[in-house]
N, C-alpha and C positions, 0 to 999 in steps of 0.2 A: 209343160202341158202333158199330160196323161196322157198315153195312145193304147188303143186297143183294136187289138184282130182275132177275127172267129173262120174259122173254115170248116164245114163241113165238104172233106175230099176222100178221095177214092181210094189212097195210098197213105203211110204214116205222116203225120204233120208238125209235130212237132218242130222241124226242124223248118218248115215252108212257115209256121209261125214265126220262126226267129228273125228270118229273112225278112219278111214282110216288119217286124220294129225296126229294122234297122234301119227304114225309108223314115221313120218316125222321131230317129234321131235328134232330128233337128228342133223338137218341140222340148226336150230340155226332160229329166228324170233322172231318178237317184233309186232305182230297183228293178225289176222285171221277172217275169214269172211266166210258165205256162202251164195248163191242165190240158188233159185231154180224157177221154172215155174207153176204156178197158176193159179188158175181163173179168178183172178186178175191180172198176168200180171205177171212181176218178181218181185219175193220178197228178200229183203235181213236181214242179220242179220249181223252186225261187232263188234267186241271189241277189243281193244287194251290189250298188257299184252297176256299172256298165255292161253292155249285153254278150261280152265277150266272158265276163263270170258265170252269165247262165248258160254260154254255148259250151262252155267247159264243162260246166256239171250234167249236160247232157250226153257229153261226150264219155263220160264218165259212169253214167245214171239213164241210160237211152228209155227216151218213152214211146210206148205201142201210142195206136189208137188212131183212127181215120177223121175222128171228131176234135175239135181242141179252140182253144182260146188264149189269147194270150194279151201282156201287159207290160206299158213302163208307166212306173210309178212316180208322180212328184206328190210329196206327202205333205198332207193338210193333217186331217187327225190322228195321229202316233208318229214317233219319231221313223226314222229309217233303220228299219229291222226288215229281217226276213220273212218273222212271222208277220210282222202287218205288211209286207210284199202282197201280191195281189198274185192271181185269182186266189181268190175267197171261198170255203167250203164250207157247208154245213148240213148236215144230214144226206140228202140226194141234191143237193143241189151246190153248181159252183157257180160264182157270178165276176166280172170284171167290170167294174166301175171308172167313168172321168167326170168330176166335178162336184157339186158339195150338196151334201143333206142336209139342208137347212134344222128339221125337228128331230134329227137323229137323236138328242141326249134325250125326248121324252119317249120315242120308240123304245131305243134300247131300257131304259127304266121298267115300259111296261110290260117287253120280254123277260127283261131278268123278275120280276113279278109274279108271270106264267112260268118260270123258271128255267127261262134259256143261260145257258150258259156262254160268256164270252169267254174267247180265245186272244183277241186283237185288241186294238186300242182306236180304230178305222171305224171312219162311220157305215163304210162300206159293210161290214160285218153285220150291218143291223138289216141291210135289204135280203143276203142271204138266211137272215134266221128269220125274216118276216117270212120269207117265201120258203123256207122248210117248213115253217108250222101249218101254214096255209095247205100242203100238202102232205101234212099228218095228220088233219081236221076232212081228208079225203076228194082236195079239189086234185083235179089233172091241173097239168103245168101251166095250159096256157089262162085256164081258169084264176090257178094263183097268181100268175104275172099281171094278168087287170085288175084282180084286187090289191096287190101289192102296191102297184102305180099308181091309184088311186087315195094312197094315204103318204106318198114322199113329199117333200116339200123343197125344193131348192132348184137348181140347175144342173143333169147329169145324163150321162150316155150309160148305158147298159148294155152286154151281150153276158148271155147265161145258158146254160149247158145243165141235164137229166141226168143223173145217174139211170142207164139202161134204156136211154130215148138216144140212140147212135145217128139216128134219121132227125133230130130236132133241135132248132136253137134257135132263143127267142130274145129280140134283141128291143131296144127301147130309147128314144132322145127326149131328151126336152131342156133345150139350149146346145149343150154340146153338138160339135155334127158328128155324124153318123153315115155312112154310107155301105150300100149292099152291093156286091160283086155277083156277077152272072155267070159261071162257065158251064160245063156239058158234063150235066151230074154231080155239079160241083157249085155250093155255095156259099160267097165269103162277107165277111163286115168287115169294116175295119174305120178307123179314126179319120181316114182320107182318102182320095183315090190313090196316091202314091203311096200309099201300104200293098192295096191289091191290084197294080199295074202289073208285077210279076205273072199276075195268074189270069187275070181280065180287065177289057178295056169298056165293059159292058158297066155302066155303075148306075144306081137309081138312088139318089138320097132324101133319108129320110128328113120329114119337114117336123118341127116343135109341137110335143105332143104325140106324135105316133110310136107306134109298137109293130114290130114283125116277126114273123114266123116261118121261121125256113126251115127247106127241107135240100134234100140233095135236088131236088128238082123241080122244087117250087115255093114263090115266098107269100105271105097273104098278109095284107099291111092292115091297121086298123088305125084311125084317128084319136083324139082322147077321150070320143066319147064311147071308143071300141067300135065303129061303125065301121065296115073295110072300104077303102078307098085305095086309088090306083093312084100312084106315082111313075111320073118320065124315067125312062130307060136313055140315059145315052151314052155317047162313045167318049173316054174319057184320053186325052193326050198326054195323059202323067207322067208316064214313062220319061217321054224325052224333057222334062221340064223337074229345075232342082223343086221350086215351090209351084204346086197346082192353086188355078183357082178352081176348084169343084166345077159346081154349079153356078158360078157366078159368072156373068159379066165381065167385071172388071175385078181384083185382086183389092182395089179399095173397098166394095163390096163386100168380099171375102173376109176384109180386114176388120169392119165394121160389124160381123157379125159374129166374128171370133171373141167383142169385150168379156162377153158374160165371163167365157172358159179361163184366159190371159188373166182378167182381173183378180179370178179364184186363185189361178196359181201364185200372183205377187201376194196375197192376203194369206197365203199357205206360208211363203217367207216370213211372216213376220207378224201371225196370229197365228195363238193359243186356242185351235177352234173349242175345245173341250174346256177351256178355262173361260173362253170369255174373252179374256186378255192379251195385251201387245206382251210379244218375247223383247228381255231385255239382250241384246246382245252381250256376250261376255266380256269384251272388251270394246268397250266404246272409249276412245281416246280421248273425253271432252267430258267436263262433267256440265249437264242442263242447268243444273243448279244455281251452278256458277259463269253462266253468261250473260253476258249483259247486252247482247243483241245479235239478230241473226242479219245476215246479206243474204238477197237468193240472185244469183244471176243466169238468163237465158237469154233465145234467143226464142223468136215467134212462137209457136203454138208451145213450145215447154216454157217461154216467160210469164205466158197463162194459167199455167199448171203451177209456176212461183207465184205467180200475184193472188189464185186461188190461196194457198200454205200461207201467206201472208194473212189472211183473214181465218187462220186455221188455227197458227201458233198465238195469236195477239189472243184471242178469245178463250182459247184453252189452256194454253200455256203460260198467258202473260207475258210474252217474250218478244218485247219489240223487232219489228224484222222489219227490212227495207228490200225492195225490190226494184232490180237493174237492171235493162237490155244491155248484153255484154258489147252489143257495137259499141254503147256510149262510156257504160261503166269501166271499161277499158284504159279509155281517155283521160277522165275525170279526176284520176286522180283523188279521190274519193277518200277523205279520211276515215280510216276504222280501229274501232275499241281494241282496248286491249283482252280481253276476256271476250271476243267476237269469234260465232261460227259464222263461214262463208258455204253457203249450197248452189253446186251448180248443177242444173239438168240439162242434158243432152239426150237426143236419142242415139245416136251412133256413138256418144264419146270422143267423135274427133272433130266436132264444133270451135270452126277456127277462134271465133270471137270469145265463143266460153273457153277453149283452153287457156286464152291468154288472160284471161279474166279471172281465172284460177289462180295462174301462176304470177297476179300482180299479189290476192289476196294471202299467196304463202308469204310473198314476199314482206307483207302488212303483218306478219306472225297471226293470221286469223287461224285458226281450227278450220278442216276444211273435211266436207261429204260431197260425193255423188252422185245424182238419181242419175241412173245412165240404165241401157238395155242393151251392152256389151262390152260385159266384165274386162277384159283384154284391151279392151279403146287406149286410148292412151289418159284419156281426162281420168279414167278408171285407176289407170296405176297411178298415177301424180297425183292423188288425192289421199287424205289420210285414210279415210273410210267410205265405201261404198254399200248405197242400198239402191239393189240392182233392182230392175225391172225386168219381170219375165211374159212379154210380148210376142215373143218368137219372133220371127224376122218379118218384117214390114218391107213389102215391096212397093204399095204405092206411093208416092210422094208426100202429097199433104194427107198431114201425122193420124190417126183415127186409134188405133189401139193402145200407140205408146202414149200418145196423149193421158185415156184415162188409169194406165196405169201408172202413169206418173200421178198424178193423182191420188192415186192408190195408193203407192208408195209414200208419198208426202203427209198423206191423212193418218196414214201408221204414223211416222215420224211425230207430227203433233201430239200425238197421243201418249205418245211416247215419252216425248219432254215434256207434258201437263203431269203425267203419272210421275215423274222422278224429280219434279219442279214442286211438287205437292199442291198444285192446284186444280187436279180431279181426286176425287174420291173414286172409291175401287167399283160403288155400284155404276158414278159416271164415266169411269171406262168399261167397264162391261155394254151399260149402252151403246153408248158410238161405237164398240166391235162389234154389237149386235148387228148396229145398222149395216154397215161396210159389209160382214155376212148376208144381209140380205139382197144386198144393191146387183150381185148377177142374174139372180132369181127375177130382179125389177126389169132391169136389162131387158129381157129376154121376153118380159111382157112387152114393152118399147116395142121389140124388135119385129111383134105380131103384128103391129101398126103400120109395117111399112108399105103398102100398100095406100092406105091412107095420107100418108106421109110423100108417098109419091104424088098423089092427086093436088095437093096443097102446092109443092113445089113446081108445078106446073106453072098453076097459077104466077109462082114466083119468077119464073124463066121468063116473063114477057117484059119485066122492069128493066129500067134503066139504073135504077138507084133502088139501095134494100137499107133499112135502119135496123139494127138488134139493139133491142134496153133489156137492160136488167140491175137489182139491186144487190148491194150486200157478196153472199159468196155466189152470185149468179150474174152477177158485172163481169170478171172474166171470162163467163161461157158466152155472153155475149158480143167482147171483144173476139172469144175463138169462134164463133159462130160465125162474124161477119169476115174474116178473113179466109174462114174454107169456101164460103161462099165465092169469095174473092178472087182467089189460088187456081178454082177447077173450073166455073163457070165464064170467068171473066164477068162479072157483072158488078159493077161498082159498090161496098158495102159499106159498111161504118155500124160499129158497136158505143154503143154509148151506156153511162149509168145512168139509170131512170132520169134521174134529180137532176140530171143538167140537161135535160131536153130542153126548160124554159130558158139556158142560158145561150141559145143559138142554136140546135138542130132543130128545134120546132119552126126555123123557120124552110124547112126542106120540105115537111110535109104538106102532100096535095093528094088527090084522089088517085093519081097513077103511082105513089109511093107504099111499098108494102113495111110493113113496123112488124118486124117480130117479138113479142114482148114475152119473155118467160118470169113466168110468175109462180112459184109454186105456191101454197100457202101456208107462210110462214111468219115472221115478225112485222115484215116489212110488206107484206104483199096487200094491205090496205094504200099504200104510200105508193107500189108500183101500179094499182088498179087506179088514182088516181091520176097518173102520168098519161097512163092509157085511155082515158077518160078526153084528155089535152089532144089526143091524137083521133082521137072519134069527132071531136068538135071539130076537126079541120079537116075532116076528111080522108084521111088516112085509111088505107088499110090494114086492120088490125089480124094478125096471126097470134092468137091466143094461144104459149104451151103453160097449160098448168094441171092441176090434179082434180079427183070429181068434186071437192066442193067448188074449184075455183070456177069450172065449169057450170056447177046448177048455180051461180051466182052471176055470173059476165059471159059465157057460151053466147049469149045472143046477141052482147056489143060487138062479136069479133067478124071479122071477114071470113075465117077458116079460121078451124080451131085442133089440136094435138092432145091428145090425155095423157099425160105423165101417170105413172102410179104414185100414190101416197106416200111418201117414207120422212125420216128424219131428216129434217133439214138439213142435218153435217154433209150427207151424202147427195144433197141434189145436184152439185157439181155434175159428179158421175153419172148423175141419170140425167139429167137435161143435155148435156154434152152430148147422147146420140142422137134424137131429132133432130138438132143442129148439122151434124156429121149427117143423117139422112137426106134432109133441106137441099144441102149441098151437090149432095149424089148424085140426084135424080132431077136437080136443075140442072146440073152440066150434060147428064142423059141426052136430057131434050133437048138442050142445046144439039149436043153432037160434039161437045170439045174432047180431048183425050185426056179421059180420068185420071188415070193413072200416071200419065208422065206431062202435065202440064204445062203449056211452053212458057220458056225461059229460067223454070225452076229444076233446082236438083236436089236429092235426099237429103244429103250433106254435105254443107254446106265446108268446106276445107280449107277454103283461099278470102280472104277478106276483102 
């Protein structure tokens, strides 16, 4: 995950920038960079590799300047080079970027048109040449920063820095967080509060959609519609603590609203943003080709994220896949093909049930991968090939980020074996990477609901019993729905697919029974609106999540109702999975149970 820190300070910063990434560490990068403002104009410094190559070339290369910004880079568009290293320049202006520009290739197209010239290969490079020209056409800076922001499209943090504005830096979120530090004459941003704990415990973060302007001595926030609005100032504890929860709550919280960022950087792994397309890996030990069936084995909320990939690879790939909880598939004794891949997901990698689950299927001579989110795990090393998830560390219990980046990672993967199985064609992978491109951006709409989302679950917090249906690739967010429910709130849940409600859960529903029914509209979503139809006849309380047409068509059968945004069906997984993960949240709230560490459960799971 991208991190970024700005300081406008009283004394050289360069070096107080360095400091400050290395709290950032822990979000995972492959470059890093600083600028700052000079006499000369803006100065930069980049190194690829770890922040110990840039603290050398600064050592080496010392830079002036009381102003500065600075970057770790996990790279989505251009490989890992210096020159696409970050901060970014162009004309007067420098910018540092975290997260993805959805319409960058037609931007860049219609600068290079007006005749900008690129240097990089970063989508990044297209915000600083929109906002140089903006400011060759004669707007001031903060002029160009609203016009600029009002033509990005995707999910991304910003802080930007004048050539010759030593008093100004104008920073910007919308999804990524973003947060402003307070000292005395001194103004910082940075990626988290544990960036600028070194320097202040004063933080005020910016909320989706706003823009700030700081000065050494004062900051002036605007909304997205540029109207200035005031955001809370408070005291932040980061210091003593390895991972802060900001502004949240609870660190599930936190967790839940980190997908959009997490999801970008696993899709940074393993999309071609500039192509469209999945990278193939250079050695992939297995050929797709030549399989004749896949195993996925987990355990809870990653068996969902298998049984999701199970409805991924069959449809795309052709590639029959079976799906096992490793408690049982352990046992079973399971006969498997000879030309068989076995996938196991973990979130820690040291998944007592999945490891031994692994090491029955080496034993079977399967081909084996690992969706894990820590490369080092042991499931990691005993596996032939790993496609890692880049989550960053998950402290609350039940799973919200690694979840959909498992997801993530698995929906590459599908794509991946249809593309080399030859049953997509190159424009139908280009779609489904489209989509998955898009799905942070969706996120991050989701994420504006929650406020709504809490109101709904209120409601939900008085039940004794919850029902989740859904069909097709949205039966397992159903199953993961009712089990977060489960985990945090203690409230008795059950996930079902639509089509077996008439074979024995319809007989649970009564008027005190809440039915969460996600429905987006898609193949199937005439077949689940008649499910729900079964639950309106009895009584039922229906929670409608589906998209606006499902809404101007059923909104008024529902008890409460959720808007998903519209998107391709492949990716509804990912986007219905966080109302879900919200549901949950903000039942357990109001309850009063402890979010985060829920009794009788623990991360990881170790001992069988």
């Amino acid at each position: 995950m991208c991190g970024i820190v700005g300081i406008l300070g009283k004394e050289p910063v360069a070096d107080n920038i360095v400091e400050a990434l290395r709290r950032l560490e822990y979000r995972g990068y492959d470059s890093a960079g600083v600028a700052t403002l000079t006499s000369h104009g803006i100065e930069r410094r980049r190194a690829v590799g770890k922040l110990k190559n840039l603290a050398s070339l600064l050592a080496r290369e010392p830079l002036e300047g009381t102003s500065g910004i600075g970057h770790t880079r996990w790279a989505t568009h251009g490989g890992v080079t210096e020159t696409n290293a970050h901060p970014h320049t162009v004309g007067d202006v420098v910018v540092v970027h975290n997260g993805i520009i959805e319409n960058f290739r037609a931007l860049k197209d219609e600068l290079i048109a007006d005749g900008a010239v690129f240097t990089t290969q970063t989508d990044t490079e297209v915000v600083a040449q929109l906002l140089s020209r903006e400011m060759k056409r004669g707007r001031a800076p903060r002029e160009a920063v609203k016009a600029v922001l009002s033509r990005l499209h995707g999910a991304f943090a910003l802080a930007i820095l004048f050539k010759g504005e030593n008093d100004l830096m104008i920073a910007a979120r919308n999804g990524p967080p973003l947060a402003i530090g307070h000292g005395n004459g001194e103004m910082f941003v940075g990626s988290d509060a544990i960036a600028l704990s070194p320097f202040t415990n004063r933080i005020t973060y910016l909320e989706d959609g706003d823009w700030a302007v700081l000065t050494h001595h004062s900051v002036e926030i605007h909304d997205a519609d540029g109207k200035p609005v005031k955001r809370p100032m408070s005291f932040s504890q980061a210091s003593t603590m390895l991972v802060d929860k900001g502004n949240h709550r609870h660190f599930m919280a936190k967790e839940i609203e980190e997908q959009p960022e997490v999801i970008g950087h696993t899709l940074a792994e393993y999309v071609d943003f500039a192509e469209g397309t999945v990278r193939v890996p250079e050695k992939l030990p297995f050929d797709f080709a030549a399989l004749d069936r896949i195993t996925i084995t987990a355990c809870g909320t990653a068996s969902y994220a298998g049984l999701t990939a199970k409805y991924w690879f069959e449809r795309i790939a052709r590639l029959p896949t079976e799906v096992d909880i490793a408690s049982e598939f352990r046992y079973r004794e399971a006969p498997l093909p000879k030309n068989g891949l076995a996938i196991v997901v973990s979130q820690s990698g040291e998944t007592a049930d999945t490891l031994a689950a692994l090491r029955y299927c080496k034993q079977q001579g399967q081909h084996t991968l690992a969706i894990v989110n820590v490369p080092e795990s042991t499931i990691a090393r005993e596996s032939e090939m790993v496609f890692r998830t880049y989550a960053g560390p998950e402290i609350g219990v039940a799973s919200t980020k690694a979840f959909t980046c498992q997801l993530t990672a698995l929906a590459c993967l599908a794509i991946l074996a249809g593309k080399l199985r030859g049953t997509l064609t190159l424009e139908q992978e280009r779609e489904l990477v489209s989509a998955l491109i898009m799905a942070p951006r969706q996120m991050t709409e989701i994420l504006k609901e929650e406020k709504h989302i809490a109101d709904v679950a209120r409601e939900i917090a008085n039940a004794r019993d919850v029902l989740f249906l859904g069909r097709g690739l949205n039966y397992p967010i159903a199953l993961e729905g009712a089990l977060k429910l489960k985990e945090i709130s203690y409230i008795h849940a059950e996930g079902y697919a639509a089509g077996e409600l008439k074979h024995g859960p319809i007989a649970l529903i009564d008027e005190n029974v809440p039915v969460i029914v996600i429905a987006p509209h898609d193949e199937l979503y005439d077949k689940t609106i008649s499910n729900m139809e079964e639950v309106a006849a009895r009584g039922g309380k229906i929670v409608l999540l589906t998209d606006d047409h499902g809404m101007t068509d059923n909104e008024h059968k529902a008890f409460r109702s959720i808007r998903v945004p519209k998107a391709h069906p492949f990716v509804s997984p990912l986007l219905y999975a966080v109302p879900v993960q919200l549901l949950a949240y903000h039942a357990a709230v109001f309850i009063g149970t402890d979010v985060d560490q829920p009794r009788n459960l623990a991360k990881s799971v170790t001992v069988e």
